[in-house]
C-alpha positions as CSV (number, residue, x, y, z in Angstrom):
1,X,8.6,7.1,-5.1
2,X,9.1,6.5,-1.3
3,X,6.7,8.5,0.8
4,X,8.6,11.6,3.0
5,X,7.5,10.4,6.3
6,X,6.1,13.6,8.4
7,X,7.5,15.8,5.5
8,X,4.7,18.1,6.3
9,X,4.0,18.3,10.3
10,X,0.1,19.4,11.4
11,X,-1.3,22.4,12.8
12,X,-3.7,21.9,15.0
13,X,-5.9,25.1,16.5
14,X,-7.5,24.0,19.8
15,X,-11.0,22.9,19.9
16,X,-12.8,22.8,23.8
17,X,-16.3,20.8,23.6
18,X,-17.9,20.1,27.0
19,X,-21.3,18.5,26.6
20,X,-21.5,14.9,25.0
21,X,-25.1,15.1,23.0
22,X,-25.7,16.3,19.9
23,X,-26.2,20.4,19.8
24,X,-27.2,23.1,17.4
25,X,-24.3,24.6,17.5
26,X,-23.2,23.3,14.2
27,X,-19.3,23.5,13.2
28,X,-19.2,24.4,9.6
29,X,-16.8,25.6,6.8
30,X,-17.8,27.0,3.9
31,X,-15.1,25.5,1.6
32,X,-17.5,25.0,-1.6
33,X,-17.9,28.0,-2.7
34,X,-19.7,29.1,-6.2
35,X,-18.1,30.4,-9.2
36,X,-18.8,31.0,-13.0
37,X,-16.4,28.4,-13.7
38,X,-15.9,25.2,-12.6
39,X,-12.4,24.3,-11.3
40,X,-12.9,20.1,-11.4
41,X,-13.4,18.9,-14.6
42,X,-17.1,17.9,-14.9
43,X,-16.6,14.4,-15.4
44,X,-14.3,13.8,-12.2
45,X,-17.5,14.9,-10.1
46,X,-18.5,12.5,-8.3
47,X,-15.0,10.3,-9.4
48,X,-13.3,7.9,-7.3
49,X,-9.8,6.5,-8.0
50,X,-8.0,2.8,-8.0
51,X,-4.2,2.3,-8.2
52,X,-3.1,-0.2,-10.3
53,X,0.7,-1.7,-9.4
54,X,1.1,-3.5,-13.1
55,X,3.6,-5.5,-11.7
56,X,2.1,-7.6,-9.2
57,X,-1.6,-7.1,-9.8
58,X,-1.6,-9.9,-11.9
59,X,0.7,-13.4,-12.0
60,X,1.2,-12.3,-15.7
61,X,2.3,-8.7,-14.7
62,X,0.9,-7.3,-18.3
63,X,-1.5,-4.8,-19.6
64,X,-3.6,-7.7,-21.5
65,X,-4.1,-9.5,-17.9
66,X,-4.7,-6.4,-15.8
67,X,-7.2,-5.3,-18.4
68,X,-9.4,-8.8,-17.6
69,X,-10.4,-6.9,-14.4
70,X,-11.7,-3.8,-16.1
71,X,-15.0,-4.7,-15.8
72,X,-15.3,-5.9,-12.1
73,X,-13.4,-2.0,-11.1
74,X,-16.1,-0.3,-13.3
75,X,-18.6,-2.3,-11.3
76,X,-17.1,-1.4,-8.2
77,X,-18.0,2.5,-9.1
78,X,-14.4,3.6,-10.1
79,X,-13.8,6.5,-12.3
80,X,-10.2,6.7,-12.7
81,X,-7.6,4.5,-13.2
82,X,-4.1,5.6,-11.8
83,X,-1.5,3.1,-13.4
84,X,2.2,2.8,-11.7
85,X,4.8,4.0,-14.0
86,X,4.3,2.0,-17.5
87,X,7.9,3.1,-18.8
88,X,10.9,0.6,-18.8
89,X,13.0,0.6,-15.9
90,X,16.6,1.5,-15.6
91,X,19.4,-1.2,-14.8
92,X,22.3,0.9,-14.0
93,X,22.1,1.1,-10.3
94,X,18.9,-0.8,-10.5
95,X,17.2,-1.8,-6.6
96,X,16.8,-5.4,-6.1
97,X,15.6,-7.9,-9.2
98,X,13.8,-6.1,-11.3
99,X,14.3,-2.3,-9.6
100,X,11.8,0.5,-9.2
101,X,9.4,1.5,-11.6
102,X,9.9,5.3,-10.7
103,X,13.6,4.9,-12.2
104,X,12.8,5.4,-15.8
105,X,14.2,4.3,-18.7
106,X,12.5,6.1,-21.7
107,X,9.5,8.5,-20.9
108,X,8.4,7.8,-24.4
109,X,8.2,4.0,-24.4
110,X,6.8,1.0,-21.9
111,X,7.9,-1.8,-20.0
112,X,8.6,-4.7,-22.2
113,X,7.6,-6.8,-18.9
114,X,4.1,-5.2,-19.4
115,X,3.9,-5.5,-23.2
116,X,4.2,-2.8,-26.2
117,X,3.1,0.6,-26.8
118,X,-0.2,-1.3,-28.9
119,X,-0.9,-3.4,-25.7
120,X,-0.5,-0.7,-23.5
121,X,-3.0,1.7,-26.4
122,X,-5.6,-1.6,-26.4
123,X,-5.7,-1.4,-23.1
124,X,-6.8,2.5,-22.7
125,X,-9.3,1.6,-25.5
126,X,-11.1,-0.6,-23.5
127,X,-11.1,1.3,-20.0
128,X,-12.7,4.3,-22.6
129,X,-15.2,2.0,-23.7
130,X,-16.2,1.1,-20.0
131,X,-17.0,4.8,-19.4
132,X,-13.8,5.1,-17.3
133,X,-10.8,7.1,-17.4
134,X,-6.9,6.6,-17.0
135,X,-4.3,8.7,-15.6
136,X,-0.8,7.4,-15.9
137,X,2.2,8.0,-12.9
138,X,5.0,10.2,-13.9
139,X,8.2,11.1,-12.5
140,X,9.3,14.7,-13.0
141,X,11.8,15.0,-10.1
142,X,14.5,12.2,-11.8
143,X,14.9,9.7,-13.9
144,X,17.4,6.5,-14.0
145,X,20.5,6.3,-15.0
146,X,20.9,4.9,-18.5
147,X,18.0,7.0,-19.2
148,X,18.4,8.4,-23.2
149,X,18.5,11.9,-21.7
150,X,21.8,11.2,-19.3
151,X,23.8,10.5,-22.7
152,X,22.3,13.0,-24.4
153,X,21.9,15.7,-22.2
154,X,24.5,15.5,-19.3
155,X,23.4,19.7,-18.7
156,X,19.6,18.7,-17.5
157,X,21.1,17.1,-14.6
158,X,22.1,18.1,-10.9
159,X,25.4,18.3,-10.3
160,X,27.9,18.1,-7.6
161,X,31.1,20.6,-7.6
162,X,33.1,17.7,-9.0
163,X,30.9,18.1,-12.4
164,X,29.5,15.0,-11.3
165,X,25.6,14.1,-11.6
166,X,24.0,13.3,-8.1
167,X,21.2,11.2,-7.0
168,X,18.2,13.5,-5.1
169,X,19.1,15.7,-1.9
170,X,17.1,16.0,0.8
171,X,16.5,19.8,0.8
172,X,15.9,20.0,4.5
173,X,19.2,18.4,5.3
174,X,21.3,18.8,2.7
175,X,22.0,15.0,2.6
176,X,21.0,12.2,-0.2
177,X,17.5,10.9,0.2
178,X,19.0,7.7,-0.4
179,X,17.0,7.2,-3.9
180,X,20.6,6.2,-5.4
181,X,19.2,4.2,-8.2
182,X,18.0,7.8,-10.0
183,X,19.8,10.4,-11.1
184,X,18.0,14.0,-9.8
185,X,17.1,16.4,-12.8
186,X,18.2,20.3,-12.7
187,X,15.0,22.7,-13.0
188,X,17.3,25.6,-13.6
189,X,17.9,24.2,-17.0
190,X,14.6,25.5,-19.6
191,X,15.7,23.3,-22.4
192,X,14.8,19.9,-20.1
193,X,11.7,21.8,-18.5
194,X,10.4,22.5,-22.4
195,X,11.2,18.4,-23.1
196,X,9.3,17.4,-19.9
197,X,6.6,19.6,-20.8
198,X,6.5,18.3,-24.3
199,X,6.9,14.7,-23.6
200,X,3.9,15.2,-21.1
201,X,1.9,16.4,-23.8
202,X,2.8,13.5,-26.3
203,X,1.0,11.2,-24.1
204,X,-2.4,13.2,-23.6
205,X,-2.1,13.5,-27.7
206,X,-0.6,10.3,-29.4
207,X,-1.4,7.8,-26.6
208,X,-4.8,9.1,-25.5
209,X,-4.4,8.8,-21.4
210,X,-6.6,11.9,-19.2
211,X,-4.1,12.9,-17.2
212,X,-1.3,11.9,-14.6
213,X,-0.6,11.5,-11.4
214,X,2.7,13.6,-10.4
215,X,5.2,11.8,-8.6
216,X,7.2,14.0,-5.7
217,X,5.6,16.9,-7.1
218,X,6.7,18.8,-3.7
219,X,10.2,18.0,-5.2
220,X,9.3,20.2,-8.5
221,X,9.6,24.3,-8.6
222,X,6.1,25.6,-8.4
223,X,6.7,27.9,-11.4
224,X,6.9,24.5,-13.2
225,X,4.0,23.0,-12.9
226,X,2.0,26.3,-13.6
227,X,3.4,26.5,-16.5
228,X,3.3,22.9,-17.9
229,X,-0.2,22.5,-16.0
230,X,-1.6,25.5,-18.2
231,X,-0.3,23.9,-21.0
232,X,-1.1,20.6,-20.9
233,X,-5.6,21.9,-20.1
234,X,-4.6,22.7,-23.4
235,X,-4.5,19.9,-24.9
236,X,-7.8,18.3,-23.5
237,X,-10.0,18.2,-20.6
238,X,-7.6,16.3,-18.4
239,X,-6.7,15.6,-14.6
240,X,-4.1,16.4,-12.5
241,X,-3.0,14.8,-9.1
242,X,0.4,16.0,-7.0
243,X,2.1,13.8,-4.8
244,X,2.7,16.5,-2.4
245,X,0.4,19.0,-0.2
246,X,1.3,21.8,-1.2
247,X,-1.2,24.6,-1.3
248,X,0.2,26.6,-3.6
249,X,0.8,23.6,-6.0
250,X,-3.4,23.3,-6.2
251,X,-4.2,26.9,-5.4
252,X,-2.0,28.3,-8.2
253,X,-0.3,26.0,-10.1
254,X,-2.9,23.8,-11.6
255,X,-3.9,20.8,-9.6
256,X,-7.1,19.5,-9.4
257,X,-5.7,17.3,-6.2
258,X,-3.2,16.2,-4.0
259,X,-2.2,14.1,-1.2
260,X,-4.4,13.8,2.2
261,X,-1.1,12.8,3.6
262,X,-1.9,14.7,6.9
263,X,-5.0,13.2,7.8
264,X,-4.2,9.8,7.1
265,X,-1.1,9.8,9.2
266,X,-4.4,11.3,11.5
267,X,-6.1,8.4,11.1
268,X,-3.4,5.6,11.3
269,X,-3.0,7.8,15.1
270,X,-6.9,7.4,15.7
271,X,-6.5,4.1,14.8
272,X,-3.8,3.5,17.3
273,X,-5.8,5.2,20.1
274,X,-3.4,8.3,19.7
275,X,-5.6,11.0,18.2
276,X,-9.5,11.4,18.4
277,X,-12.4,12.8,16.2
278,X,-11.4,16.3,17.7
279,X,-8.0,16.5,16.0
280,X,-9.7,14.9,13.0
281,X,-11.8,18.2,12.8
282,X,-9.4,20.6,13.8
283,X,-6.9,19.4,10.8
284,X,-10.0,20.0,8.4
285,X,-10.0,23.6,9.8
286,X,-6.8,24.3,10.0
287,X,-6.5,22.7,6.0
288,X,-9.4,24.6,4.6
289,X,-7.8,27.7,5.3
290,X,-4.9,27.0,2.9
291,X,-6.0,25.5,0.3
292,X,-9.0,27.6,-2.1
293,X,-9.0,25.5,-5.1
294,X,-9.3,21.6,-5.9
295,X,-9.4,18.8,-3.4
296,X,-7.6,16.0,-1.3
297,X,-6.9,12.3,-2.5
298,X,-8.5,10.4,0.5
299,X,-6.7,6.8,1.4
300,X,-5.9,4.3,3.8
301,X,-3.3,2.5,1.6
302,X,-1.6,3.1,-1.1
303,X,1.6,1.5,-3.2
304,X,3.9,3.7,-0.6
305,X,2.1,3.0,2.5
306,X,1.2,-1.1,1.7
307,X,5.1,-1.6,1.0
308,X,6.7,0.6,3.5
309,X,4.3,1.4,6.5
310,X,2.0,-2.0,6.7
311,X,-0.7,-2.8,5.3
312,X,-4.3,-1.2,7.3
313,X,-4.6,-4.5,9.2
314,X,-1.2,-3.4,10.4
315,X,-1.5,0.3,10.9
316,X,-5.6,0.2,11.5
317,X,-6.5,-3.1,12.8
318,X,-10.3,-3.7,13.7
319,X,-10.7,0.4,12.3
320,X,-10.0,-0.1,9.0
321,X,-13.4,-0.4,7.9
322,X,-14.5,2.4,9.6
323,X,-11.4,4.6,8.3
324,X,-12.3,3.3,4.5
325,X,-15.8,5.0,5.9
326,X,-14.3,8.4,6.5
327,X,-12.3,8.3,3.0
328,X,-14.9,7.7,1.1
329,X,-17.7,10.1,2.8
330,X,-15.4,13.4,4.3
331,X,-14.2,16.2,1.7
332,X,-12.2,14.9,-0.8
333,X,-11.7,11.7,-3.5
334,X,-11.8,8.4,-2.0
335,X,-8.6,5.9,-3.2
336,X,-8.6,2.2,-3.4
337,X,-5.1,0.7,-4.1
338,X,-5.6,-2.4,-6.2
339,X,-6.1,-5.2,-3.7
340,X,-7.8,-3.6,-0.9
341,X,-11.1,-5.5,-1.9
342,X,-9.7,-9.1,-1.7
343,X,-8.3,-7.8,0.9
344,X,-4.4,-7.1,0.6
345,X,-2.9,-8.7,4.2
346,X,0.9,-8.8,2.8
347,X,3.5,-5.9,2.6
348,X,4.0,-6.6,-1.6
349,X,7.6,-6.1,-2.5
350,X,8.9,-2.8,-4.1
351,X,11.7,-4.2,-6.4
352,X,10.3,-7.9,-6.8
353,X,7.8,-9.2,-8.7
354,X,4.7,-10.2,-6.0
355,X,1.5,-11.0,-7.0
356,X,-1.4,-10.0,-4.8
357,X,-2.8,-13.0,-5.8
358,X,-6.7,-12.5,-6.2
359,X,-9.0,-15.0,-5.2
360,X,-12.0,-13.9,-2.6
361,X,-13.0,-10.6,-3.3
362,X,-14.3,-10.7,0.5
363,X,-13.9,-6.7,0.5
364,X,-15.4,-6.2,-2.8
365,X,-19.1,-5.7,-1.9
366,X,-17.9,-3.3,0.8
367,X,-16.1,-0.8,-1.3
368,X,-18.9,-0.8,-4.2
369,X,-21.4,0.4,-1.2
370,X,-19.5,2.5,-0.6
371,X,-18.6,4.4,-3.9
372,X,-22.1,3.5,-5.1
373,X,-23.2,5.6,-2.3
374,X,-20.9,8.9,-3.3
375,X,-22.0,8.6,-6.9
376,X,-26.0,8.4,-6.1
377,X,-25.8,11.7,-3.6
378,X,-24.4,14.8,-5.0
379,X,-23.8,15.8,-1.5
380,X,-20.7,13.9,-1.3
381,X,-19.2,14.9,-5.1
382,X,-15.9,15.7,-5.4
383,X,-14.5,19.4,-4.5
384,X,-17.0,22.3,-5.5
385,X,-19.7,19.5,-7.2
386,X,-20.2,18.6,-3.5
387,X,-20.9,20.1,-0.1
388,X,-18.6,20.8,3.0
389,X,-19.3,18.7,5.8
390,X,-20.4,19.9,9.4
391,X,-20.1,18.7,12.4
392,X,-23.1,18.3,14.7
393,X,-21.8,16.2,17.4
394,X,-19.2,17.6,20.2
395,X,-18.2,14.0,21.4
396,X,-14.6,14.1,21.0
397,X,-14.6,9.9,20.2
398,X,-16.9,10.3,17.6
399,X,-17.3,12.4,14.5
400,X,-20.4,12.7,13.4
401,X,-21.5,14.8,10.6
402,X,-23.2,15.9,7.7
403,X,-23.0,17.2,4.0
404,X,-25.9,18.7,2.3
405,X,-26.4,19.9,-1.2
406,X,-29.5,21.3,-2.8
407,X,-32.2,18.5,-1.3
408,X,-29.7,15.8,-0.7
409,X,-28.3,15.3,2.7
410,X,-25.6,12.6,3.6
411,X,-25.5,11.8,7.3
412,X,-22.2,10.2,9.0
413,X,-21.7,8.8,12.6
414,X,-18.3,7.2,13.1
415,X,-17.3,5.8,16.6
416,X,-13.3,6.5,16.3
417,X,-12.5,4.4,19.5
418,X,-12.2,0.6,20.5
419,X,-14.7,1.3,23.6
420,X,-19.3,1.2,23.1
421,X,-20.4,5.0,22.4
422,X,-24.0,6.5,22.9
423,X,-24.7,9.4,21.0
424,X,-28.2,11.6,21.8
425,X,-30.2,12.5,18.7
426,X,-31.8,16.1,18.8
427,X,-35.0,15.7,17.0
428,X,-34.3,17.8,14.0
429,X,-31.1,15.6,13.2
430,X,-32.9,12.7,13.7
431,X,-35.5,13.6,11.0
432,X,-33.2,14.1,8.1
433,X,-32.0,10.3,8.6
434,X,-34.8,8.8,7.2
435,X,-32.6,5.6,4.8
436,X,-29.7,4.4,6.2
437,X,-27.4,3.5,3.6
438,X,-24.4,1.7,4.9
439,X,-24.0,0.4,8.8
440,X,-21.7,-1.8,10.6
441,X,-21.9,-2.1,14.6
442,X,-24.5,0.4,15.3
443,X,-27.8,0.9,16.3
444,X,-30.2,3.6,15.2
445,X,-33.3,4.7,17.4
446,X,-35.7,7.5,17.3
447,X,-33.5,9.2,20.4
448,X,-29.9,7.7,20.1
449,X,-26.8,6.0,18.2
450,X,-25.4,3.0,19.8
451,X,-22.1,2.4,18.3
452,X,-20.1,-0.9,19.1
453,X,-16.1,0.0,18.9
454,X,-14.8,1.1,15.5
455,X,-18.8,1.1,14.3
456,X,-20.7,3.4,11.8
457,X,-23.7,4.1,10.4
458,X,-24.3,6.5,7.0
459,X,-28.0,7.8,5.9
460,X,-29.6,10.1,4.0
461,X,-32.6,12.4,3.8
């Protein structure tokens, strides 16, 4: 569904650093905490996640073509695969050509445009056999409208005082969200929340997916999803990603994830010369102390942002290397949307079809260093599998840091400006980078970092 722009604003806590060298003085959270029992389910660890958009990843639009590119995403270090919605799409009221594939037809059945319910079960057999997983997008909050339930179940609906069924309402102004090609479903009504609940667990059981990935889960009563979230660990060991960020949704309701929708609006803002590394690090505070369980999805694109904000040439220009950098290294699970490696430079269409149209691949190396490199150090796992980072530089331009697990350390120096930095190296920092791993535009000495604009340099111990 269309992202809530600013739906949740920042909190920031001041942070006042003088000196420009590296100190002792380290900043640190503990946010990765022991406990008997794990939270994250043991093989999302060290997971990373790629969105597929079924429609236009391919010319062919189907499961059978999307699934020739298997292969090159399990090379590329990816865990999970996070499909679009898969169901058929509504016509009444339908958006443009072929409409929106978060207006659903039948929960319990594909789009034809994609192929059948055995092409769709061929396909999840093969990205099993690759050692990979697949979560599949649902959409809780509404459906379309010639959806089976409307006809069959007018009372799951919202309704206005005319008896009529509404579109979604923008509960912080009372006014339509303008989604007028769904119909917005009532979770006062326990009948529909036992369906949803049920039909959730019909595709964990008869079609063998590991999980989904929650659309507008901000939009759903939190007393929901704990209850459909303990029900559906039931049924296997499964993941669970909100669209929202929400702390209560992860911290009691179930989650394993959510949105980093804050601190990638953060970075589109460094990007622009907005924000700096200081307000990077202040949001990390400021989030650590409201969420206890579970982790962020880290991104600089996704289906939402490509269509409707610009793609990261647009919103990150000559950063968007180093802001793939920070996704992929800082706390949380790094996403690549399907295309970023070829690289995507067009807005795709929402309700057309528009193939991304692979042919280069130019990004493709980049992205496998760089989830090659989260796999291979435990420092950088997922959640409580990995370490919270700290900061050891006070430059305000650059954020520089580290995340250290048992013997493994993970060093990060990001310039977050367009302008040369020079960062001093106290000697014991300097000794614990020994390999580095990944570097673009900097310069590593016995005393100092020279970092060219938007450069970065990653080692370990």
């Amino acid at each position: 569904m269309i992202k809530i722009n600013h739906l949740y604003q920042l909190l920031f806590i001041s942070i006042f650093l003088t000196a420009c060298e590296v100190n002792n003085d380290k900043q640190e959270i503990d946010s990765h905490v022991d406990s008997e029992e794990t939270y994250i389910p043991e093989w999302a660890k060290d997971a990373s996640i790629y969105e597929v958009n079924m429609r236009q990843f391919t010319e062919e639009g189907t499961f059978e073509a999307f699934s020739n590119h298997l292969q090159r995403i399990k090379d590329m270090g990816i865990e999970i695969i996070w499909l679009m919605p898969i169901h058929p799409i509504s016509k009444e009221k339908r958006k443009g050509t072929l409409g929106s594939p978060y207006a659903v037809a039948d929960y319990k059945a594909v789009n034809p445009e994609y192929g059948t319910l055995e092409d769709f079960d061929a396909m999840v057999n093969k990205i099993h056999d690759l050692g990979m997983k697949v979560i599949i997008d649902w959409v809780p909050n509404h459906t379309g409208w010639d959806n089976v339930w409307i006809e069959e179940h007018p009372e799951w609906y919202t309704k206005n005082d005319e008896g009529e069924i509404i579109d979604p309402i923008d509960y912080n102004t009372g006014e339509s969200w303008g989604w007028t090609d769904v119909a917005d479903l009532n979770y006062d009504n326990p009948e529909m929340r036992a369906e949803m609940i049920e039909t959730l667990k019909w595709w964990i059981n008869e079609r063998n997916i590991d999980g989904f990935r929650m659309d507008v889960a901000h939009g759903v009563p939190d007393d929901f999803w704990k209850a459909a979230n303990e029900e559906l660990k039931k049924q296997g060991d499964i993941f669970l990603l909100a669209e929202g960020e929400v702390p209560k949704q992860r911290n009691e309701g179930g989650f394993h994830a959510d949105y980093g929708w804050s601190v990638h609006h953060l970075l589109n803002e460094v990007a622009q010369g907005e924000k700096n590394a200081d307000d990077i690090w202040a949001y990390y505070m400021e989030d650590t102390s409201k969420f206890e369980k579970g982790y962020h999805m880290m991104f600089t694109s996704n289906h939402d942002e490509n269509t409707w904000a610009g793609t990261v040439f647009d919103r990150m220009g000559d950063a968007h290397k180093a802001m793939a950098v920070f996704t992929a290294t800082f706390d949380g699970m790094p996403l690549i949307y399907g295309g970023q490696e070829e690289p995507l430079r067009k807005q795709l269409e929402f309700f057309e079809k528009d193939n991304i149209g692979f042919e280069n691949y130019a990004y493709q190396d980049f992205y496998t260093d760089l989830l090659k490199l989260k796999k291979e150090n435990a420092a950088l796992w997922n959640g409580e599998y990995g370490a919270a980072p700290t900061r050891i530089s006070n430059d305000p331009d650059v954020l520089f840091f580290y995340r250290e697990k048992d013997e493994n350390r993970v060093t990060v120096c990001i310039n977050f400006t367009n302008s040369k930095k020079t960062i001093s190296l106290a000697e014991d920092i300097r000794s614990q980078m020994n390999e580095i791993e990944m570097s673009e535009s900097a310069d590593l000495s016995e005393n100092e970092i020279v970092l060219n604009p938007w450069g970065y340099i990653i080692s370990t111990n």
